[in-house]
C-alpha positions in Angstrom: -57.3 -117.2 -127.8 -59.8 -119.7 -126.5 -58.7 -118.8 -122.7 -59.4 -114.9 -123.5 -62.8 -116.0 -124.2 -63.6 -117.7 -121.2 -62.5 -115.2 -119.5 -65.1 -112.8 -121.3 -67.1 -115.6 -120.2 -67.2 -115.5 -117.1 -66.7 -111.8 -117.0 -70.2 -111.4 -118.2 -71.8 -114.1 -116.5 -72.7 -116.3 -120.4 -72.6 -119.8 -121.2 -70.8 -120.6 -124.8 -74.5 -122.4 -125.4 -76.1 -118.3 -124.6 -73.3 -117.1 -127.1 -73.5 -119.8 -129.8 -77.6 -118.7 -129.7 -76.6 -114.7 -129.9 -74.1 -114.7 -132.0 -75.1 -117.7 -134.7 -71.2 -119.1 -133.8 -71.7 -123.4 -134.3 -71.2 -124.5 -130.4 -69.3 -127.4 -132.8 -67.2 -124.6 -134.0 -66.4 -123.5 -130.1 -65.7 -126.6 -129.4 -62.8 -127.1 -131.8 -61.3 -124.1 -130.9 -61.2 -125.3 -127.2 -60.1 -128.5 -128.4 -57.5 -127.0 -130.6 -58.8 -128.7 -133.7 -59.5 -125.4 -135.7 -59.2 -121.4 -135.4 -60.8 -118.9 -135.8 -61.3 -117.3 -138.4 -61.4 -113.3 -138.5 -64.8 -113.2 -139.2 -65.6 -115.4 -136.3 -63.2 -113.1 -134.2 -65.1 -109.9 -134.8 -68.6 -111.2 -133.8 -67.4 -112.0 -130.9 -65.3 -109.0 -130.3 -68.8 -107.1 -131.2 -70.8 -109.3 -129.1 -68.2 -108.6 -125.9 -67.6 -104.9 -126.5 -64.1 -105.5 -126.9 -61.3 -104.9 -129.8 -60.6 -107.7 -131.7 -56.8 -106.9 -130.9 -58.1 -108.5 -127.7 -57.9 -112.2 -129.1 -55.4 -111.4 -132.0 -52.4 -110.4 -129.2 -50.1 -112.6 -128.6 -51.6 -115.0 -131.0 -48.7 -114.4 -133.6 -47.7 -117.4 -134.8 -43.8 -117.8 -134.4 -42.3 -118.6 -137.8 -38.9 -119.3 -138.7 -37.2 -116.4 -141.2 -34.3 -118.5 -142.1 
């Protein structure tokens, strides 16, 4: 997920500092999810999904977690 939003990033020429300020998104909270420490939450998702103009299917896809049906 976090390397979709860099890429949104960069697309639209922002800073996570610029989108922490717009959005009201911790830059503590960015910072784990880069790190790996937390995720999102759907909530989270769908501000930033606003804030981009793009689906949130955009960060959910491929972010399926693989679990074992045994």
């Amino acid at each position: 997920m976090y390397q979709k939003y860099v890429a949104l990033l960069e697309k639209h020429n922002k800073t996570s500092y610029q989108v922490s300020k717009d959005t009201g998104i911790g830059q503590n909270t960015l910072s784990n999810w880069k790190t790996g420490r937390s995720q999102p939450k759907v909530e989270k998702l769908q501000v930033l999904a606003d804030y981009f103009g793009v689906p949130i299917t955009y960060f959910l896809e491929g972010a399926e977690k693989k679990e074992c049906v045994c």
